[in-house]
C-alpha positions in Angstrom: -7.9 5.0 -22.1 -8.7 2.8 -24.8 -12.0 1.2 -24.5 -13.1 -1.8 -26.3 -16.9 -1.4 -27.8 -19.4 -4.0 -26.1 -23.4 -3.7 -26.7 -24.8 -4.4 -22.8 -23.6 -3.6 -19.6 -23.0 -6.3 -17.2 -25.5 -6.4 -14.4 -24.3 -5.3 -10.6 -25.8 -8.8 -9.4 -22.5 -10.6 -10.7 -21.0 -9.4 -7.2 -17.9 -9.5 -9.0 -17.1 -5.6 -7.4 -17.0 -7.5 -4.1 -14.9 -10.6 -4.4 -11.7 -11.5 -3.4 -8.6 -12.6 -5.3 -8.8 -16.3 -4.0 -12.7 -16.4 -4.3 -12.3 -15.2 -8.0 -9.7 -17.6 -8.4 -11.8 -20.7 -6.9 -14.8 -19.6 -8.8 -13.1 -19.5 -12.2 -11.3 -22.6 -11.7 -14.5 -24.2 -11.0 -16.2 -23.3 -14.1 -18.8 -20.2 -12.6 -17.8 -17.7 -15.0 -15.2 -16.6 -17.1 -12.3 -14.7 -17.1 -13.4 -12.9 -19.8 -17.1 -12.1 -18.2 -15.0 -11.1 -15.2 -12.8 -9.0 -16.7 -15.3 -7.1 -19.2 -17.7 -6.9 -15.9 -14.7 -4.8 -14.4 -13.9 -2.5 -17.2 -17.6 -1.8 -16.8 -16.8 -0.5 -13.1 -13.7 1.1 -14.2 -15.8 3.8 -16.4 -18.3 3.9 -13.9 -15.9 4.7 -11.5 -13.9 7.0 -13.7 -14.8 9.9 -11.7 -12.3 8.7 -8.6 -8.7 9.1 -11.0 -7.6 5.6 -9.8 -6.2 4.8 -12.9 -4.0 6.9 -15.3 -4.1 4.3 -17.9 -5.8 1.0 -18.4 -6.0 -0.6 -22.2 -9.4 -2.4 -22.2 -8.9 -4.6 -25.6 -5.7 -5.7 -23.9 -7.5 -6.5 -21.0 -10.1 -8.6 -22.8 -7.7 -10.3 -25.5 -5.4 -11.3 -22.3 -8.3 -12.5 -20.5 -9.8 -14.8 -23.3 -6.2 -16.0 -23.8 -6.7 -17.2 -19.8 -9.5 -18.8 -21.1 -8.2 -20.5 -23.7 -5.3 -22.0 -21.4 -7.6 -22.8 -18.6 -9.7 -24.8 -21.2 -6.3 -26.9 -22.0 -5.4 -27.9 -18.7 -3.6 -24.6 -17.3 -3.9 -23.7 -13.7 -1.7 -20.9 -12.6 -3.0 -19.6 -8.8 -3.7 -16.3 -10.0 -5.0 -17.6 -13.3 -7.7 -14.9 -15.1 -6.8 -12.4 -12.0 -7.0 -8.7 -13.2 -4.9 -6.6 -11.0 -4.3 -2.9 -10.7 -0.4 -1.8 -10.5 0.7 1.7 -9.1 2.3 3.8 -12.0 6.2 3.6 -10.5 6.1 -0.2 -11.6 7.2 -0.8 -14.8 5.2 -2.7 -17.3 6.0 -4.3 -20.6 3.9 -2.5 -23.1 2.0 -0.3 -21.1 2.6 2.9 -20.5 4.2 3.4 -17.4 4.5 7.8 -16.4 5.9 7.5 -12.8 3.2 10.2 -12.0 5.1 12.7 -14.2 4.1 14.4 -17.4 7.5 14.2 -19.1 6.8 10.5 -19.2 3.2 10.8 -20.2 4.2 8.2 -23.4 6.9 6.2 -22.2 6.1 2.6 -22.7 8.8 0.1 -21.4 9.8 -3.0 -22.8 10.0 -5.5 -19.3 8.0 -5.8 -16.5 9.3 -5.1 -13.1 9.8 -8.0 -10.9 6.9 -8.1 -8.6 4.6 -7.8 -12.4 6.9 -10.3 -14.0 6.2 -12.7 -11.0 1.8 -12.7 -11.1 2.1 -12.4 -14.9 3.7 -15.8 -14.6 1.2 -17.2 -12.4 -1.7 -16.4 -14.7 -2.8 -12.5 -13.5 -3.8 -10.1 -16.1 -2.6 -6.7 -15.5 -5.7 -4.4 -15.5 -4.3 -1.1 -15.6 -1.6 1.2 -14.1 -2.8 3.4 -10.7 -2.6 7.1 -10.2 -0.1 8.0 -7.8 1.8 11.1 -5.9 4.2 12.3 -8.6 7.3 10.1 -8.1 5.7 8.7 -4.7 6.1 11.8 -3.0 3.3 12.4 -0.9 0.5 10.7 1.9 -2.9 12.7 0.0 -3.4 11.6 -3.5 -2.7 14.6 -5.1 -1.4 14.6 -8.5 -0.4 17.5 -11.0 -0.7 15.8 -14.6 -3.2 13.3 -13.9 -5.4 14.9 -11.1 -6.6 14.1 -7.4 -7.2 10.6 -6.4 -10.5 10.7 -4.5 -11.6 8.8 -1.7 -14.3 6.4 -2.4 -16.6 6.6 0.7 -16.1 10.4 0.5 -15.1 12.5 -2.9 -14.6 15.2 -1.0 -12.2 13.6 0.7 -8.7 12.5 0.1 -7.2 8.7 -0.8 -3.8 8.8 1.2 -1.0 8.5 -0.7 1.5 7.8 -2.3 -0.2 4.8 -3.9 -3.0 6.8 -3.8 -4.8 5.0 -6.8 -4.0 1.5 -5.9 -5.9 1.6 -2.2 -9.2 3.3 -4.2 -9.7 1.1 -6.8 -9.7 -2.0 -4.3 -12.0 -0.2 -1.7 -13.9 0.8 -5.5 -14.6 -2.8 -6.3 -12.6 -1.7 -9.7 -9.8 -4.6 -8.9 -9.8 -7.5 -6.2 -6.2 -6.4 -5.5 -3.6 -4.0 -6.8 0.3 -3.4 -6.4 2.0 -0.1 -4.5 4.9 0.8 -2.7 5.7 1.5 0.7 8.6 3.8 2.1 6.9 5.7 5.0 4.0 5.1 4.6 2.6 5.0 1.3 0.5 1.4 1.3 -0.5 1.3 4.9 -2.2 5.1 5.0 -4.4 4.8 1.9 -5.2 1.4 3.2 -6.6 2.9 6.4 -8.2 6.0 4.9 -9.7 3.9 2.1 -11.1 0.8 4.3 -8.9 -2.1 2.7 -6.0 -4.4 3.8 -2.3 -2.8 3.2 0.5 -5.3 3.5 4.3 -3.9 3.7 6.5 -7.0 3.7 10.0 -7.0 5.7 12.0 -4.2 3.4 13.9 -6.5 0.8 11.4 -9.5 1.0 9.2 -8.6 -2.1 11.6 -7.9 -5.4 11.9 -4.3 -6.1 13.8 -3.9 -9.7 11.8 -2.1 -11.9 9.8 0.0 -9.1 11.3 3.9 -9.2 12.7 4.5 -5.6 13.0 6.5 -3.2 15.5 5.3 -0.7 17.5 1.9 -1.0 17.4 1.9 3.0 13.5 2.1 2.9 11.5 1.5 0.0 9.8 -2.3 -0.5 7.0 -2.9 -2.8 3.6 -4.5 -1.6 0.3 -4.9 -2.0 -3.9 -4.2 -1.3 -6.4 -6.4 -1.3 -9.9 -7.1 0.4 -8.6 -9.8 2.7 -5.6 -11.5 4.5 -6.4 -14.3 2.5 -4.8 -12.5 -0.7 -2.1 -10.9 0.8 -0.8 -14.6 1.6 -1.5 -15.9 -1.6 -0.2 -13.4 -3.4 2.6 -13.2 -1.2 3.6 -16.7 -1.8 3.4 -15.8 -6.0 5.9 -13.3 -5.6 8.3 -15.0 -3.0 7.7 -18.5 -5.0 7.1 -19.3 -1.4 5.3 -22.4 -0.6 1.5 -22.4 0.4 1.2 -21.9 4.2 0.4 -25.1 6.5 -0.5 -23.8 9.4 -4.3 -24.5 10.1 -4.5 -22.1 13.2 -8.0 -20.8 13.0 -10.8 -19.7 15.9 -9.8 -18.0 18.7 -6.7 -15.8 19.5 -5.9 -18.2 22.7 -2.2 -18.0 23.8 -1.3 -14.7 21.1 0.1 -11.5 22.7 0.0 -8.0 20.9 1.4 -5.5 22.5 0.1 -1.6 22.1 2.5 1.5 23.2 -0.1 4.6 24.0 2.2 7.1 25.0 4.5 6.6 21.3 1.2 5.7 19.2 -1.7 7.2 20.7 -0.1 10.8 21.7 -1.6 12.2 18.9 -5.0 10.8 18.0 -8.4 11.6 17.0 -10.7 10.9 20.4 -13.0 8.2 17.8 -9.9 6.8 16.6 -8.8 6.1 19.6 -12.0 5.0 21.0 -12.0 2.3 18.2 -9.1 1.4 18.8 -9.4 0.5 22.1 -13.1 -1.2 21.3 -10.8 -3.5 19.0 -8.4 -4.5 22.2 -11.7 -5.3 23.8 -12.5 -7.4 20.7 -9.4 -9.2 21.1 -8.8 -9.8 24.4 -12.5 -11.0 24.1 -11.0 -13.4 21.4 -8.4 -14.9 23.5 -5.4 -13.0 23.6 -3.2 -10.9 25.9 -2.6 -7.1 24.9 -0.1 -5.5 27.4 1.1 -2.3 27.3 4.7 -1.3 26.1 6.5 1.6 26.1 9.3 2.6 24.1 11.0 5.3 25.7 10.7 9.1 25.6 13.2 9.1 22.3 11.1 6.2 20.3 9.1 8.5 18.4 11.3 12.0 17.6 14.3 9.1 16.8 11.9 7.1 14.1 10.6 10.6 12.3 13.8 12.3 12.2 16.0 9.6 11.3 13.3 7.8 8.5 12.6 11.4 7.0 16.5 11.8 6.6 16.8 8.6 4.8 13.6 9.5 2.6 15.0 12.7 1.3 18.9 11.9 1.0 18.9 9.1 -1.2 16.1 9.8 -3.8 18.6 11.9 -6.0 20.8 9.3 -6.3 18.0 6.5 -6.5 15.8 7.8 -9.3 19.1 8.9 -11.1 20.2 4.7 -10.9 16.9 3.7 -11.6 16.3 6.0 -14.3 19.7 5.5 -16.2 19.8 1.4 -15.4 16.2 0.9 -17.3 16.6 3.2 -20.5 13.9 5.5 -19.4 14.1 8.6 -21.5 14.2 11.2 -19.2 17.1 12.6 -16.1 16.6 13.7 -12.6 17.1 17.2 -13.9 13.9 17.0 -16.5 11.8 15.2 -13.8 12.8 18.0 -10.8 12.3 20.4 -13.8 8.5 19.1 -14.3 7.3 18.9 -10.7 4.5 20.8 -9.3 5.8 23.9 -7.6 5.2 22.7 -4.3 6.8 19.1 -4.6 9.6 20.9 -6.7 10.1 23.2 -3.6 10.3 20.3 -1.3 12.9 18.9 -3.4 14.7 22.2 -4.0 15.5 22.6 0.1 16.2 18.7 0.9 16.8 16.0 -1.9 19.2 18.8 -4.0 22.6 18.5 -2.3 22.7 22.0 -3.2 19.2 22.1 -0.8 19.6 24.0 2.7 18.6 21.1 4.3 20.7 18.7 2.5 21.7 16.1 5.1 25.2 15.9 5.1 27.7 13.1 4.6 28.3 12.5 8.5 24.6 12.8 9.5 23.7 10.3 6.7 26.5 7.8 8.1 25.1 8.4 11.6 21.5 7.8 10.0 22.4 4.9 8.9 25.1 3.0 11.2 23.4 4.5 14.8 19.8 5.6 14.5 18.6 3.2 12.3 20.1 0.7 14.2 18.9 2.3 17.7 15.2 2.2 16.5 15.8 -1.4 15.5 16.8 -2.4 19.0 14.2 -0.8 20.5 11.5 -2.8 18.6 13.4 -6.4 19.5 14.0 -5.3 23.0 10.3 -4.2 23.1 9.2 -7.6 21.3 11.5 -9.4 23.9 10.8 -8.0 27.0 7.0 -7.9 26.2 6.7 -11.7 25.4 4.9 -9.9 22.6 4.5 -11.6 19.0 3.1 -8.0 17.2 2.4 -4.5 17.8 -0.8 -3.4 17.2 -1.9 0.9 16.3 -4.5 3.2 15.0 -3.1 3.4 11.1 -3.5 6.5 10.7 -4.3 9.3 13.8 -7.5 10.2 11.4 -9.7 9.4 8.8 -9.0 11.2 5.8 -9.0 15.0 5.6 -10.7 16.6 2.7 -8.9 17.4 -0.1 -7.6 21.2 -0.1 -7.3 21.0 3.8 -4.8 18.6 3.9 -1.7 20.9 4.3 -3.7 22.2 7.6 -6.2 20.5 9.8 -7.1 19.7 13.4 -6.3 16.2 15.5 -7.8 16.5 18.8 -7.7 19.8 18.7 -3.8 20.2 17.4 -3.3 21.8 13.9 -1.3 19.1 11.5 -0.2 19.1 7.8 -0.6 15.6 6.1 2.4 14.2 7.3 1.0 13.5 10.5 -0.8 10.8 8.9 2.5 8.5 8.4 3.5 9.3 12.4 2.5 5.6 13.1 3.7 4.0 10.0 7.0 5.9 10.4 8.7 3.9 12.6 8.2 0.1 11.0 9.4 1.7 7.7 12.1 2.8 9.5 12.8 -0.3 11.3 12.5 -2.0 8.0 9.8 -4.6 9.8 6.3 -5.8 7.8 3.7 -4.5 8.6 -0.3 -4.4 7.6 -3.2 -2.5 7.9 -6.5 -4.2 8.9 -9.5 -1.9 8.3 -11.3 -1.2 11.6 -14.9 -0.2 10.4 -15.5 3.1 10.8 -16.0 6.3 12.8 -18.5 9.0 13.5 -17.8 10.7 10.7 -18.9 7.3 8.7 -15.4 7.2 7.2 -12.8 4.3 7.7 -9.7 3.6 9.4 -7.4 0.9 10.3 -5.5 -0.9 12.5 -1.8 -1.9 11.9 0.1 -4.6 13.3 3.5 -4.8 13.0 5.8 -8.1 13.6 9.8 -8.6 14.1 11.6 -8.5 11.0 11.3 -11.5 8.7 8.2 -12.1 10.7 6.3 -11.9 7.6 4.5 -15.5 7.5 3.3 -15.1 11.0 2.3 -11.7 10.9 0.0 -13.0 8.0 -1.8 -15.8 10.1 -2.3 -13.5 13.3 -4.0 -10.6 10.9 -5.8 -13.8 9.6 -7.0 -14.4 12.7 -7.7 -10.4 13.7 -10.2 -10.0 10.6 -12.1 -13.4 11.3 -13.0 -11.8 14.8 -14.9 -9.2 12.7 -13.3 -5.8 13.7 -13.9 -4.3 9.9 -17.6 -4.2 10.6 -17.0 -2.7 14.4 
């Protein structure tokens, strides 16, 4: 990390740890401070914070000469929406003249020479990239946990882990290091560090949000996205990077003539007892607020169908995927010398399931049914349920648990039942697989004084209106429940 040399440390009554994107956005525009006192103020944090590996690389005089350049433009008339904006960007994003490592050390000084599309998109609307996030080596994993660049912690907890795989992205938000930050989302991998770290987690319809430039994991699956502190900044910055235009509907107050819907027997099966508890404190909260919240469920097959078939997707087309990507972008490295560099237990992983030499390769016919029945099947099931229910979104518990602490992960207890980490994607599982958006709300938190959050899921293309309802959730207050 290169760090640019300056005499005094800006004072923690700036609030700047606290804002959001738009409120930085409103404040610079009107003339409250800078973009390079906001900037420098962060770089600040980002030492300070150091200790939490949310970052694997972040140039500070790039930082600072991009955002006096903001500066300079704003003072001429310029006034991008994300103008003067420093954002974090999970390390599988590439990035025009930073260092970009995927999370592996055999890219440790790879620096690309363009932007990937969702970077290329807020770099045009004024944002200054802050710094690239730790992540899972090549997005494989739900804990944080990485071999060359170390273990993202949890903010509220150290001890604990961050959820993964963009593991860095979702602490340096609930840090105060960025206002908002960039990750990726194939099973889980926004929504769970969004619950486990206490921010919002938006995963858009797969295929909404550009995806060239981002290493893969499954064509079928993957969909980049994005965390922030609020709702607020997940449709602004949704609308940079769809060049959508700005929202008009002016639904506010009450929740009067919404439906959610909630399915206990696929989604709460399997839950902490205070997760569950707060969840059902938030259907209070709402039905208190004005809506409806019936009950759905999906059938006895809903859940085994979701895990087994989105897994199967997950695993059979990374080889193929990071080969692509990998080939299609100049980057100097193969599958073969990335396999070759994993740790031993992500290498094993791959070994047994993404190798078609693997045991548990998932063969040609089983990937065709995977992808012209199942998927399909658990796609039905969510319209019928969506249909039959009247319902406009399906709300969960994120996560079945607030984060486990870090060496336990591979074995601890919910509600008694002994779980590796990937029971912390069993709720997130089935929207990914259902390619639907999706976001995670956080929900305060729980008796262990750690957070976790709620996600509501919305029909596919649904994304606009899934935005104004989780609008409307977070102004009833649940995050301080």
């Amino acid at each position: 990390m290169q760090q640019a040399p300056k005499p005094d440390r800006p004072s923690r009554a700036d609030g700047f740890a606290e804002i959001s994107v738009a409120q930085a956005a409103r404040a610079m525009r009107d003339g409250k401070f800078s973009a390079e006192a906001y900037a420098e103020s962060l770089l600040w944090r980002a030492r300070e914070q150091s200790a939490l590996q949310a970052f694997i690389t972040i140039d500070d005089e790039a930082v600072i000469a991009a955002a006096a350049a903001v500066d300079k433009a704003r003072a001429a008339g310029a006034s991008d929406p994300l103008l003067g904006i420093p954002l974090g960007v999970k390390d599988s994003y590439l990035t025009s003249g930073l260092r970009t490592t995927l999370g592996v050390s055999n890219l440790r000084n790879f620096v690309p020479d363009h932007d990937a599309g969702v970077v290329g998109a807020v770099k045009g609307a004024g944002a200054i990239i802050f710094g690239k996030n730790n992540l899972v080596e090549m997005s494989f994993g739900l804990t944080g946990d990485n071999g060359p660049y170390g273990q993202v912690k949890n903010p509220h907890a150290h001890e604990r882990v961050s959820g993964g795989s963009s593991s860095g992205s979702a602490a340096a938000v609930a840090a105060g290091i960025v206002p908002a930050a960039f990750g990726g989302d194939t099973i889980g991998s926004i929504r769970v560090p969004a619950s486990l770290c206490g921010v919002v987690g938006f995963k858009p319809t797969t295929g909404r949000w550009p995806r060239d430039g981002v290493a893969p994991i499954s064509h079928v699956l993957d969909t980049t996205g994005v965390f922030t502190r609020t709702v607020e900044d997940c449709e602004l910055i949704d609308q940079v990077v769809t060049k959508s235009p700005p929202s008009t509907t002016a639904e506010q107050g009450d929740l009067t003539g919404v439906r959610f819907a909630y399915a206990p027997k696929q989604y709460l099966d399997l839950v902490d007892t205070h997760v569950e508890a707060r969840f059902y404190e938030v259907i209070r909260r709402l039905r208190d607020g004005g809506a409806e919240v019936v009950e759905v469920d999906f059938g006895d097959e809903f859940a085994p169908l979701a895990n087994e078939t989105t897994w199967n997707l997950f695993f059979r087309e990374t080889m193929e995927a990071i080969t692509d990507f990998l080939r299609d972008n100049d980057i100097p490295s193969s599958f073969d010398e990335i396999y070759g560099d994993l740790k031993p237990g992500l290498k094993e992983v791959w070994q047994h399931l993404v190798l078609p030499t693997g045991s548990k390769w998932l063969t040609p016919d089983a990937y065709h049914k995977a992808l012209t029945v199942d998927r399909p099947k658990i796609q039905r099931l969510f319209s019928e349920a969506f249909a039959k229910s009247g319902a406009e979104a399906l709300i969960s518990p994120t996560t079945p648990c607030t984060a486990p602490e870090i060496g336990k992960e591979n074995e601890f207890l919910i509600g008694g039942t002994q779980v590796t980490f990937a029971a912390l994607a069993q709720n997130t599982i089935p929207a990914s697989g259902a390619g639907l958006p999706a976001i995670s709300l956080p929900m305060g938190k729980v008796s262990n004084d750690l957070p976790i959050g709620l996600e509501i899921d919305a029909p596919a293309d649904g994304d606009r209106r899934l935005l104004t309802l989780a609008r409307r959730v977070e102004a009833l207050g649940i995050s301080s429940l």
